[in-house]
Each structure stands twice: as structure tokens, then as C-alpha cells.
ZASE-140033 format. One line per field, with one value per residue (C-alpha): y, x, z; residue in three letters. Coordinates in Angstrom, 2 decimals. Example, Ala and Ser with C-alpha at 12.3 -4.5 7.8 and 13.67 -1.06 7.14 Angstrom:
ZASE-140033
py	[-4.50,-1.06]
px	[12.30,13.67]
pz	[7.80,7.14]
code	[Ala,Ser]
***
This chain:
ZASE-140033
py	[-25.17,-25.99,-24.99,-26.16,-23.42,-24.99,-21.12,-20.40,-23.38,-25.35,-28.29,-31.74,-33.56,-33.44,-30.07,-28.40,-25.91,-21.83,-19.84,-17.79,-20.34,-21.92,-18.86,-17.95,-21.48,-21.83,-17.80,-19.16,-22.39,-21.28,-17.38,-17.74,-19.36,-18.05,-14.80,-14.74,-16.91,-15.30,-15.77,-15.66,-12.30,-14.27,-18.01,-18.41,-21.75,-21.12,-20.06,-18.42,-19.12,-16.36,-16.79,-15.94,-13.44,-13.15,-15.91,-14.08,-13.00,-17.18,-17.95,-21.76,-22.92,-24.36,-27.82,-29.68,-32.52,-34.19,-35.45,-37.57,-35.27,-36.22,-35.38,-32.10,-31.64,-32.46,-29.63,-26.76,-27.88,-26.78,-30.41,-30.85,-33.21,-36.69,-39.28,-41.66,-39.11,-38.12,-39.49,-37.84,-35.61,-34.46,-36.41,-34.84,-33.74,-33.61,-32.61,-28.68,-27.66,-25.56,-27.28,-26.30,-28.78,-29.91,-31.72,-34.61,-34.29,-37.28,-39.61,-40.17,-39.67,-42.47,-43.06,-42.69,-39.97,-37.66,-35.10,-32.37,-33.67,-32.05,-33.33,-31.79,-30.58,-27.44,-25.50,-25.61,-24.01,-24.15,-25.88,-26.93,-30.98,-32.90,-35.75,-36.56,-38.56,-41.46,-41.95,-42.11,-43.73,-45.72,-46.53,-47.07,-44.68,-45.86,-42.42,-39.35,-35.98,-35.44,-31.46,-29.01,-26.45,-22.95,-20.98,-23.00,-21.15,-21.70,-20.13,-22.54,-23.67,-27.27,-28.13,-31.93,-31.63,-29.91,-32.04,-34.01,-33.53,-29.86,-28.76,-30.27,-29.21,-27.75,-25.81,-23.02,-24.23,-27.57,-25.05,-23.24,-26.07,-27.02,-23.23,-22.87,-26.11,-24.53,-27.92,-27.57,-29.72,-33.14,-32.49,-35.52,-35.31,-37.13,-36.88,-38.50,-38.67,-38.54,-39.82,-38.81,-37.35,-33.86,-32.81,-35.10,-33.98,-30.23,-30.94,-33.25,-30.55,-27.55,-29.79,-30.01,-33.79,-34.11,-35.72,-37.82,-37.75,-40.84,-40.66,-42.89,-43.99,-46.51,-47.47,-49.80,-48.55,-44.53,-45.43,-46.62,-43.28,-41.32,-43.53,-42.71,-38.85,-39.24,-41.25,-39.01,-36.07,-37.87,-37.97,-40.09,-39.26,-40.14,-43.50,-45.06,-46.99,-48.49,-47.96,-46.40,-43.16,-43.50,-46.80,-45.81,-47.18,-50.33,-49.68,-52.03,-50.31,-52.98,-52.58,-49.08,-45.63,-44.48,-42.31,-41.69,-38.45,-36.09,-32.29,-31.69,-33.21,-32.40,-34.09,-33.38,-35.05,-36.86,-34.91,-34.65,-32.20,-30.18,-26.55,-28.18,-28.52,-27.31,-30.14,-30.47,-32.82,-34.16,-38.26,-38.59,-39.31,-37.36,-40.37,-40.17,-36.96,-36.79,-39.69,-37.35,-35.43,-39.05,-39.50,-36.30,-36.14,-39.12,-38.27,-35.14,-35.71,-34.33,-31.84,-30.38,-29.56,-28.01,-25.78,-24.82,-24.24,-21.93,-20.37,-19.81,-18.73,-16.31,-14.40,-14.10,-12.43,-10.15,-8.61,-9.02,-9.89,-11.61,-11.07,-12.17,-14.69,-15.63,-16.59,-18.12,-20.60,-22.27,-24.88,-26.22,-26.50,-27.38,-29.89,-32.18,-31.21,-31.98,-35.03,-33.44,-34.23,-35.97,-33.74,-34.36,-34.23,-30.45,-29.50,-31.05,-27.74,-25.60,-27.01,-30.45,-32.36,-34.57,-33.90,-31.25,-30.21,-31.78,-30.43,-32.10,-30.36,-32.26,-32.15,-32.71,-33.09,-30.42,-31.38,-28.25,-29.69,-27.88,-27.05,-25.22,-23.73,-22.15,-21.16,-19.35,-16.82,-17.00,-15.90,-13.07,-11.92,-11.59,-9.76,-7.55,-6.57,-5.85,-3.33,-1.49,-1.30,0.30,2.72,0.79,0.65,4.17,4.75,2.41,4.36,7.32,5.29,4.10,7.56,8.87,5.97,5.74,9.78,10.69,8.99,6.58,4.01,3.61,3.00,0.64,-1.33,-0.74,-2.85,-5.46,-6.61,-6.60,-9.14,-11.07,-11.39,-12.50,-14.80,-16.87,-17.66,-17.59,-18.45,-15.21,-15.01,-13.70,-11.73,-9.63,-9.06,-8.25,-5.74,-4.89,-1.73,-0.79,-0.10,1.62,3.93,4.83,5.97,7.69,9.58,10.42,11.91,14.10,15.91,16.21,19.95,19.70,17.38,18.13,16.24,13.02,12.06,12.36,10.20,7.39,7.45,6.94]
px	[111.80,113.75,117.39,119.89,122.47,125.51,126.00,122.60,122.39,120.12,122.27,122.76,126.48,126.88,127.90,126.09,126.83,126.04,123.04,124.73,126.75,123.32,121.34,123.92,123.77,119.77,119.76,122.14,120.22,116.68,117.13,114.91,111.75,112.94,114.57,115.13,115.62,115.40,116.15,112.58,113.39,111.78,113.00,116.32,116.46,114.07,114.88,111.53,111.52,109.92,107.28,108.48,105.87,102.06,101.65,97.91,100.33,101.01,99.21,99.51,101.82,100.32,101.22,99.66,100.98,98.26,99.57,97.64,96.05,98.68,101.63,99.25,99.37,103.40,103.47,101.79,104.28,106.70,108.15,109.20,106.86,108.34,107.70,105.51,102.91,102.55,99.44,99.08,102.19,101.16,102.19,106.29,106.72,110.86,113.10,113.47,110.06,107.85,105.01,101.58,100.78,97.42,96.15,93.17,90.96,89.20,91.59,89.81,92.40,94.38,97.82,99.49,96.52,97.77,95.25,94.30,92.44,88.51,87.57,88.25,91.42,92.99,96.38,99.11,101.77,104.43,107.83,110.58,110.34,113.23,112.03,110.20,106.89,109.07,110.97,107.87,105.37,107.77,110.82,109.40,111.64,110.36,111.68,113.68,112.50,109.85,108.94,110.64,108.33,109.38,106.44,104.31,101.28,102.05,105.65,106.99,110.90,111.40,113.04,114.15,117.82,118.71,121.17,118.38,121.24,121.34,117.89,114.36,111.22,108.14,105.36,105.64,103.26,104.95,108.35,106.80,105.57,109.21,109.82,106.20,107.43,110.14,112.32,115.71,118.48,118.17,114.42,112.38,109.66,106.53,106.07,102.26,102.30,105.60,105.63,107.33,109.69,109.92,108.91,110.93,114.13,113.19,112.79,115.86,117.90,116.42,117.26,120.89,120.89,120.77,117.93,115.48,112.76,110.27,108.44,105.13,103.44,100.68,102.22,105.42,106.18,105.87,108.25,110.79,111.03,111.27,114.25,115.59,115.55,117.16,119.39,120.32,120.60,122.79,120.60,121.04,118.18,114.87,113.60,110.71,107.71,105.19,102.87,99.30,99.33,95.91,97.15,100.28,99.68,99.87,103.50,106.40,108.89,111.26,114.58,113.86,114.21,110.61,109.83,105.92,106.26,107.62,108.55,106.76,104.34,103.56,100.26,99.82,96.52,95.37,93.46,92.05,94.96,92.53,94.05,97.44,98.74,97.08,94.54,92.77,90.07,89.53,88.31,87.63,84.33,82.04,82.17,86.24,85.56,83.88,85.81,88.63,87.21,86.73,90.51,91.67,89.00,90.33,94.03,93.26,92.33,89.08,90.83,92.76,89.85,88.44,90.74,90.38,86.35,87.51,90.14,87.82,85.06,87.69,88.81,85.23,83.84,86.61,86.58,82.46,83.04,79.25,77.13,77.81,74.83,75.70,79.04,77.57,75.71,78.54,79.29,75.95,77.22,81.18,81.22,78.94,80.59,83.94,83.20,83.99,80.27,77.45,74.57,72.45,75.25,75.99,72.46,72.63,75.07,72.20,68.89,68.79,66.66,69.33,70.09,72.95,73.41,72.04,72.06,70.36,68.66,68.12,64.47,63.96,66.32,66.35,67.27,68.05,68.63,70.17,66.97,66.03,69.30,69.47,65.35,65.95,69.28,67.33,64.29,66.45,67.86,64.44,63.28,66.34,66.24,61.76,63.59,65.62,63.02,59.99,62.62,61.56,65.26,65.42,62.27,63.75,67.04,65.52,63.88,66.82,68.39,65.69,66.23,69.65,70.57,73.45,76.01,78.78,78.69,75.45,74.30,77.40,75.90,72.21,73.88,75.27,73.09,70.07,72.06,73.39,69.39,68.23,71.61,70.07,67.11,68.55,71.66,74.82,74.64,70.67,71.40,73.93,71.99,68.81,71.01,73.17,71.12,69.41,73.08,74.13,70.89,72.05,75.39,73.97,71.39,74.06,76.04,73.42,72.95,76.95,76.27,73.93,75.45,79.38,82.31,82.14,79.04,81.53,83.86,81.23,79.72,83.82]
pz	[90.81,93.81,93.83,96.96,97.65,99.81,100.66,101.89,104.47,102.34,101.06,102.44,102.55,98.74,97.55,95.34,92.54,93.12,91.90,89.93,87.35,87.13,86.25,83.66,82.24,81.72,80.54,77.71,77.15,77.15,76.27,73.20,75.66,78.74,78.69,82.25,85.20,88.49,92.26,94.01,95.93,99.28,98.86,98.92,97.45,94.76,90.95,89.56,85.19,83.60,81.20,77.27,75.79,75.40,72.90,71.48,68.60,67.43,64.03,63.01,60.55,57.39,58.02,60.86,62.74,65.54,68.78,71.04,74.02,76.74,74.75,73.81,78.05,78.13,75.45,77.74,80.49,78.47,76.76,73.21,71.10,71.29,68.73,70.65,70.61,67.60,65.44,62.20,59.95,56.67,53.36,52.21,55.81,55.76,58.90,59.27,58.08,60.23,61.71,63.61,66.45,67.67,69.88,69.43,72.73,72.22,70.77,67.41,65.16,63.79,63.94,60.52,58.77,56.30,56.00,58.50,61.16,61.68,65.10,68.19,68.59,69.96,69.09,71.18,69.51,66.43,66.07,63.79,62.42,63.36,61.33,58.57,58.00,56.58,59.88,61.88,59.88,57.78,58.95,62.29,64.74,68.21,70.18,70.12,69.45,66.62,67.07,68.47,70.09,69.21,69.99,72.81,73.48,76.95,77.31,79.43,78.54,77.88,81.30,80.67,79.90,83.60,85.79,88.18,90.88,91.37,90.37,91.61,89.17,91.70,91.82,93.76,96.86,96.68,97.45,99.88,102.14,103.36,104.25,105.99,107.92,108.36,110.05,111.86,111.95,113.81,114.25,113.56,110.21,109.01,105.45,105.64,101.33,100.34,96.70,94.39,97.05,95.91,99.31,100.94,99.60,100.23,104.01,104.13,101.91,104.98,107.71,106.20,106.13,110.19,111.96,110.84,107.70,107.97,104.67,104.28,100.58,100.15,96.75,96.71,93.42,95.00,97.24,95.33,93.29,96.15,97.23,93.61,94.31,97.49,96.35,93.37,95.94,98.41,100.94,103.77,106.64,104.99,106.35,103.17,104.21,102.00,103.96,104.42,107.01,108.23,109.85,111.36,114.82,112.84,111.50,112.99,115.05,115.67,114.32,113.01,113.90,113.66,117.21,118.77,118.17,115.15,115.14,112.27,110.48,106.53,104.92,100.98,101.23,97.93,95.69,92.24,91.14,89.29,88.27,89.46,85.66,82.62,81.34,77.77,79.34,82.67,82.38,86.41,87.30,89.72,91.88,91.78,92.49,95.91,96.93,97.98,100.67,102.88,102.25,103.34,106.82,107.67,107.32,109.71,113.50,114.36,116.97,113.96,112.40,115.13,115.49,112.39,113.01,115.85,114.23,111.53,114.09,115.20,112.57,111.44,114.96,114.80,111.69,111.62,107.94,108.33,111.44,114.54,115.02,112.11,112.63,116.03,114.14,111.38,113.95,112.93,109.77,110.31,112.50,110.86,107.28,109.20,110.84,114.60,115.43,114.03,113.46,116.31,118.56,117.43,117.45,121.11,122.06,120.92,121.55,121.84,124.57,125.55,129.44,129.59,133.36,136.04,139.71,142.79,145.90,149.12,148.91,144.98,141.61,139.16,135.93,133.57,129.98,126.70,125.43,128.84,128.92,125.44,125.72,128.63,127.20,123.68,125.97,127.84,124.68,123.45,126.37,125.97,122.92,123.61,126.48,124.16,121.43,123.56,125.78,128.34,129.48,129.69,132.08,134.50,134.47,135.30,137.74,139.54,138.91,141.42,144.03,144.04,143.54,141.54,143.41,141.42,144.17,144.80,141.24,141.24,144.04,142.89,139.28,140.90,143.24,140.74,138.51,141.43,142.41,138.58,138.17,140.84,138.60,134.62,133.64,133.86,130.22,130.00,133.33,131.61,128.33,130.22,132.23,129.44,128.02,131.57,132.41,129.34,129.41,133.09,132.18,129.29,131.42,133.76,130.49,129.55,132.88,133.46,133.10,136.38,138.37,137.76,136.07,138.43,135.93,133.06,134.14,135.55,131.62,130.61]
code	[Unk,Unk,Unk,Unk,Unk,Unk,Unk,Unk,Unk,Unk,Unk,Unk,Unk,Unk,Unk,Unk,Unk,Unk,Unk,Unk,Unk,Unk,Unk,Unk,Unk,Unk,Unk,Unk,Unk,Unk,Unk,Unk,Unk,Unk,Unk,Unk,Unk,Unk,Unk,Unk,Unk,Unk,Unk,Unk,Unk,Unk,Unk,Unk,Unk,Unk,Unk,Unk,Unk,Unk,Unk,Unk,Unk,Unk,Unk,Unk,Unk,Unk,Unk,Unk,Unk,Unk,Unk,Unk,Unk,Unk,Unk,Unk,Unk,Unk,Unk,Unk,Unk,Unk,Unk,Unk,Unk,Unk,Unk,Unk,Unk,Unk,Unk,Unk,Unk,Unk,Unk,Unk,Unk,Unk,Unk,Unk,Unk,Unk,Unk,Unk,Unk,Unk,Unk,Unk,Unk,Unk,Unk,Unk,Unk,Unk,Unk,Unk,Unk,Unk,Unk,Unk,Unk,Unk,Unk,Unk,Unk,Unk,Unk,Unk,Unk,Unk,Unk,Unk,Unk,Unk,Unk,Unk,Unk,Unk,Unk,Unk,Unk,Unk,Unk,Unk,Unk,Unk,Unk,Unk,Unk,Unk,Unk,Unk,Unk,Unk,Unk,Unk,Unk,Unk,Unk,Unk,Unk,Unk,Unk,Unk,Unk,Unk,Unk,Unk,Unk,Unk,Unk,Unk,Unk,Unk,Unk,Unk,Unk,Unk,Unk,Unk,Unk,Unk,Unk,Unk,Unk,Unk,Unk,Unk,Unk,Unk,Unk,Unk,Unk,Unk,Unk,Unk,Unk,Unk,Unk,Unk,Unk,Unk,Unk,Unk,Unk,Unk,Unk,Unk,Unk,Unk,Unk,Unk,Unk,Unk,Unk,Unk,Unk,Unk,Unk,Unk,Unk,Unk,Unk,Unk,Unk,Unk,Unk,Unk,Unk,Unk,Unk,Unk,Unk,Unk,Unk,Unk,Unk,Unk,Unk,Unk,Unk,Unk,Unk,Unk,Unk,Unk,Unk,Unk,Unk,Unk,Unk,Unk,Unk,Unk,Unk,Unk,Unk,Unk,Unk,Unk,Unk,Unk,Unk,Unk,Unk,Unk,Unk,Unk,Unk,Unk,Unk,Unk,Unk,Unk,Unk,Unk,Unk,Unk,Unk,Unk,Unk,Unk,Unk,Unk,Unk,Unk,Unk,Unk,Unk,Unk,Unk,Unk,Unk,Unk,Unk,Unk,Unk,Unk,Unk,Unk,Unk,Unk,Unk,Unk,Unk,Unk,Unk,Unk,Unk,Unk,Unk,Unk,Unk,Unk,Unk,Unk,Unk,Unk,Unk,Unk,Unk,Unk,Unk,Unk,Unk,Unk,Unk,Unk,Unk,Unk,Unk,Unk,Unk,Unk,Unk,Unk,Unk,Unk,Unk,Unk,Unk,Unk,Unk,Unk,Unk,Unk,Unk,Unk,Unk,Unk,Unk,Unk,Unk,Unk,Unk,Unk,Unk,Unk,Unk,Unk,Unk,Unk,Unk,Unk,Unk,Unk,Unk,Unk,Unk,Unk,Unk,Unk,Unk,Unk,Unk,Unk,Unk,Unk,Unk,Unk,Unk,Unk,Unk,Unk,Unk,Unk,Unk,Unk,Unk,Unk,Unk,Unk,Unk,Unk,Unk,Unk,Unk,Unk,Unk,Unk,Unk,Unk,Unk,Unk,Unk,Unk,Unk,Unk,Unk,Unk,Unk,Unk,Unk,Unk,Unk,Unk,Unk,Unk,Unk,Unk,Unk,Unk,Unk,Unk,Unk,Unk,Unk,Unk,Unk,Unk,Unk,Unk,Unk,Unk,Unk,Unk,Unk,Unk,Unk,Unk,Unk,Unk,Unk,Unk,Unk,Unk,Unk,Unk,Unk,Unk,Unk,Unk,Unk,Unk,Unk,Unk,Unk,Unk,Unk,Unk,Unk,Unk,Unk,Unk,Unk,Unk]
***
């Protein structure tokens, strides 16, 4: 839950009451489902409602009232059971009486049944009838409160009677993305998918009210509620647009305030919102499903995502979490998963046949493609790791040892101008891993005769 405090620097040009008047308040109000309500120790702006108890110790009630599944999922979110939603009371059912709510997951039950419903259903919690089975089924009460939820399974307060204009209901990651933005006054913002504006507000709130907030929506009707919440938190600086962000190139500029180029940028891509709020049953397809994904690629420029490949990449080569060639080879994977590159054209940066450098002579052209380029280091690597293996790299150290003597210099020289020769012929890369251990078994040669030939071997092999 968001929370605007005019002495922390978060508030807009309407003022805004304290934290601590409204802690007080919602202890008093909610103290029997909420026993506390707490300033997040990190977010300033954010007031953290404690869960009640571990509800394992809730037994039903003897009488059962059914509710259709959605006002089941309003229930768990921590609403009161409204009479719209109710589908079956038991026969005598008066106002005051304890009551045991369930839920119908499929929707079989019908409206009006007396008896205790024996399809699929789930508990949700106990409450105290504020009508009676006459006023719903009889005298035909359209709204208002039927059940009052005393002991929700889920613990969650019924939140709907807050003032709209000092407190904003969030998640806690939807609160956090205005901090990670972190905008400034008179910065400029994209909200990409603003709807229903709970974002929006947040950054306008941070920015103080000063700069500009251009907030896009595909949906007209989106739109107009997230002119609603900034208009019910006095916010002037947000610019709506109905108006799709994949295609904003396409937006008119004339006679608004819309700039090329935004501070920040926030995208809250479209998704399933699976895990987001709790659910009884989930009626999106499979198809529905994977249909996200395509939205949220194309809302993302491909150099975004690869930066997050390398970044990835990165973090992965430096801790060695899996092995290195390993971690060499998830572009292969990535960037086609990604859309960066198609598959052929990443498997053309490994071994492909497509033409990849090309260098002319005088006399005759050369033409060195990928696959030629990444046979020959896979070759050297190869033949570098056959040296290691057989100690071959260690014969030809002693080898050089006796050519060269003992001296730092001239094994220096003796080094370089052996890789210098082969980087004429194979690429830098497969000079240095063919030299790679040939040099390390000379240093460690020259470490294990430092007792012979003094202290200057020591600090060669350092």
C-alpha cells in the first residue's frame, strides 16, 4: 500500500495527511484483522499491513452460505462478502448468525439453494450475517454487505473503506518500481502500460508533481481510470494517451508536450498475472498463455535484451556458477529465444559457413570464413589441451630451459617471439592457448630449481 508523506518529499501540490494519524486510525479500525500496521523500515512512503494469525486453527461454522468463485477470490484479498455474490444461504438464515463461507469453483450451484452444497467448493473463512435469507432471496436486496468476514483464512483486513485520496492499495513490487526508478523532479517519464494508474501516481507523487509523466494504455476505457486516480490525487503532470506503446513513433506530437526522449522509462509488460493474487481456478487457455511472451519481446528493443544476455553472461563467468564453456555457449540459446538473432545467424558467430573475414593479397584472395576461424582456435585448444595431457609441455620447457639458460630476459624474448611467429599463421586466440601451458610449465620449472639458481627464479615464477 502506497502512502504519500508531505514530510518525506513524496507528495504532490495537495497536502497530504501524516503517517502517524493514519497508522493510529487503521490500528483502531482493523485491530481485530490487523493488529498492526507498520512503516516499511526501507520505503518511506510505504505502510506494510500485517497479517492477523495462522488461520490452521479456523473450523467452519455449521451453517454454510456459497458464494460464486470471484467473490470467493475478493474474500482472500481481504473483502467482506457482498450480496451480489452470494448463491446459496441456508433455510431461517437471520442477520447476526455465524456463518461458514464457501466458495463454488465451478459455478454449479444455483442461485437461491437451501441445502449445503456437495460440489467443488473450498473454505474460505467464517463471518457474522448481516442479512437474512429473506432479504436476499426474497425481498430482492440488490447490494450492500451480506457477510462479514471475521476469520478469513487469508488474514488480510478488508481495505475498502480507506480515503482513496491519501492511501493507494499496491503490491509491494508494484511500490518498489517507482523507488527502483527512482525519478527526480522535472525529469521527463514514459509509463509504457500505465492502466490503472497506480504506477503513474507513484512516479508523479516521487517527482513531487514537477516535470512531465506521459502515460500510454491501449484501452480507452484504461485510460480514463488512470485519469480518475490522478485526478483524485491532484495531480497535474501526467499527460494520458490511448494509445498502443509498441507504435509510438506513430503517436501525434502536435499540440502536445510529448519529447523524443524520456529520463526514465517504466514498462509493466502484460502478463498472465499468475501468483499476482490468490486464484481458486485459472480459466486462461494455454494458447492465452504463450501469447504473452510475443507481447512483452516486442515491447523491449533487441539491444535491451542483449544486454541482458551479457549481463547475464557476466555474472555467470565470474562467479563460475556453471562452466565456463558452458556459459560460452547460452548465446546459442538466448538470442534466438530473445529474438536478438535468428538461429542461423547466431550459429553464424560460431561455426557457420557464411563468409566472416575476408582479406586480399596482391597475388591471390584469401577468404578465411567463421567456420575456418572457429576450427582453427577449437583446433589449437585441442592441441593444447593434447600438450598438457601427455607432459609434452613440460619436455619442451626443459628444452628451452637448456637453450635459453636461466636468464629472465631471454626466456622473455624466447616467449614472445615464438607466438609472434605462430600468430602469423592461426588466429592470437589459439597462439596464446597453445603457448599458454608451455609458459606456465617454464615458470614452474624455474620454481622448482630456485634453490640452484637463486631468488631471481622466484620472482620470474611470481
Amino acid at each position: 500500500m502506497s502512502f504519500m508523506k508531505d514530510h518525506a518529499g513524496h507528495t504532490c501540490d495537495a497536502k497530504f495527511a501524516s503517517v502517524g494519524p493514519t497508522v493510529e486510525f487503521m490500528n483502531n479500525s482493523y485491530n481485530v484483522l490487523a493488529p498492526q500496521v507498520l512503516c516499511h523500515p526501507s520505503i518511506p512512503d510505504l505502510l506494510v499491513l500485517a497479517g492477523r494469525h495462522n488461520s490452521s486453527h479456523v473450523k467452519p461454522s455449521l451453517r454454510e452460505v456459497v458464494v460464486r468463485r470471484d467473490c470467493a477470490e475478493a474474500v482472500l484479498r481481504g473483502a467482506h462478502v457482498y450480496i451480489p455474490g452470494v448463491m446459496g444461504a441456508p433455510k431461517g438464515l437471520q442477520a447476526g448468525q455465524e456463518v461458514a463461507v464457501y466458495g463454488d469453483l465451478d459455478g454449479q450451484c444455483l442461485r437461491g439453494r437451501t441445502r449445503p452444497y456437495r460440489g467443488r467448493r473450498v473454505f474460505i473463512g467464517n463471518g457474522t450475517a448481516l442479512v437474512s435469507r429473506a432479504d436476499i432471496f426474497v425481498n430482492q436486496v440488490s447490494e450492500g454487505c451480506a457477510v462479514r468476514m471475521t476469520e478469513p483464512l487469508s488474514g488480510c483486513p478488508p481495505l475498502g473503506g480507506l480515503e482513496p485520496s491519501q492511501l493507494f492499495l499496491q503490491n509491494l513490487p508494484s511500490a518498489l518500481c517507482g523507488h527502483i526508478l527512482g525519478p527526480k523532479p522535472g525529469d521527463t517519464v514514459l509509463d509504457m502500460c500505465a492502466a490503472p494508474g497506480g504506477k503513474t501516481t507513484h512516479l508523479a507523487t516521487l517527482m513531487k508533481d514537477k516535470g512531465l509523466v506521459v502515460a500510454l494504455d491501449r484501452s480507452a476505457n484504461r485510460v480514463s481510470k488512470i485519469r480518475s486516480n490522478c485526478e483524485r490525487w491532484q495531480i497535474s503532470c501526467v499527460r494520458t494517451f490511448a494509445h498502443d506503446a509498441n507504435e509510438f513513433d506513430s503517436l501525434p506530437r502536435e499540440g502536445t508536450e510529448i519529447p523524443d526522449q524520456f529520463d526514465r522509462i517504466l514498462l509493466d509488460a502484460p502478463c498472465s498475472a499468475l501468483g499476482g493474487r490468490p486464484r481458486l481456478s485459472y480459466e486462461q487457455s494455454a494458447k492465452a498463455l504463450q501469447s504473452y511472451p510475443p507481447q512483452q519481446r516486442a515491447l523491449l528493443e533487441t539491444a535491451g535484451w542483449c544486454v541482458y544476455c551479457m549481463v547475464w553472461m557476466a555474472m555467470y563467468w565470474t562467479t563460475e556458477i556453471i562452466p565456463l564453456p558452458a556459459t560460452a555457449l547460452l548465446p546459442l540459446a538466448m538470442f534466438p529465444l530473445l529474438g536478438i538473432l535468428s538461429t542461423g545467424e547466431t550459429t553464424a558467430l560460431y561455426f557457420n559457413s557464411v563468409n566472416f573475414f575476408t582479406q586480399k593479397y596482391m597475388k591471390r584472395e584469401t577468404v578465411f570464413r567463421a567456420q575456418d576461424i572457429g576450427f582453427i582456435i577449437l583446433s589449437s585448444l585441442t592441441l593444447a589441451v593434447a600438450v598438457e595431457c601427455t607432459n609434452l609441455h613440460k619436455r619442451i620447457a626443459l628444452k628451452s630451459l637448456l637453450i635459453f639458460g636461466m636468464s629472465k630476459r631471454r626466456i622473455v624474448f624466447a616467449i614472445m617471439m615464438i607466438s609472434m611467429f605462430l600468430s602469423l599463421w592461426i588466429p592470437n586466440t589459439a597462439s596464446a592457448s597453445i603457448m599458454g601451458p608451455i609458459t606456465v610449465a617454464v615458470a614452474d620449472q624455474m620454481q622448482k630449481a630456485s634453490h640452484k639458481f637463486g631468488r631471481g627464479s622466484q620472482r620470474f615464477y611470481e
